[in-house]
N, C-alpha and C positions, 0 to 999 in steps of 0.2 A: 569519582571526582567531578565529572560534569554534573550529576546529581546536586552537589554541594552549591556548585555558581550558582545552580538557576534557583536554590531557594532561598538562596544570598541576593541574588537579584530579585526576587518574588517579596524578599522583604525589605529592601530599599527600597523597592515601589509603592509598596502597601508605609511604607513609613513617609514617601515625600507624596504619597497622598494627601495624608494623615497632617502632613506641615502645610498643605494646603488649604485644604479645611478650616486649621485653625488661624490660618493669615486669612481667609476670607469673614471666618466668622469677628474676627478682629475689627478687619476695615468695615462691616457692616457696623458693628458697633462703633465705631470712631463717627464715620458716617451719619447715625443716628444721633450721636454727640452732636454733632455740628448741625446738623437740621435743625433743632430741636429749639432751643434759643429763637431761631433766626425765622422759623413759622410760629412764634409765640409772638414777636414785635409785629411785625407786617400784621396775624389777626389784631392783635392792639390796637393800631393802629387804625385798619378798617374800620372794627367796631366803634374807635373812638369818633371817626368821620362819620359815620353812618348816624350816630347819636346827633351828633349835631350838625348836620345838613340842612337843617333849616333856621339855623340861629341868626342868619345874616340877612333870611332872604325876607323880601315885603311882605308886609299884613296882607290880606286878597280879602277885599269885599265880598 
């Protein structure tokens, strides 16, 4: 009968592992979701500034 618990507990363990796992690999992709967007505007944005950085400034003899 003790036999039984512990491999009832050996796989509740191994099972909220296992929901672990798949809630991290989750928010990693949610996570990536959200990044994603939000480092595409900001390079945009850079590269758009960096193109013209010199649109405003004086002619130089």
């Amino acid at each position: 009968m003790i036999w039984e618990w512990e491999v009832w507990c050996a796989a509740a363990g191994v099972s909220g592992i296992d929901a672990m796992a798949r809630f991290m690999s989750a928010m990693l992709g949610g996570m990536v979701i959200l990044v994603l967007p939000a480092f595409a505007v900001c390079t945009g944005i850079t590269i758009m500034a960096y193109r013209r950085r010199n649109q405003w400034a004086p002619d130089r003899p």
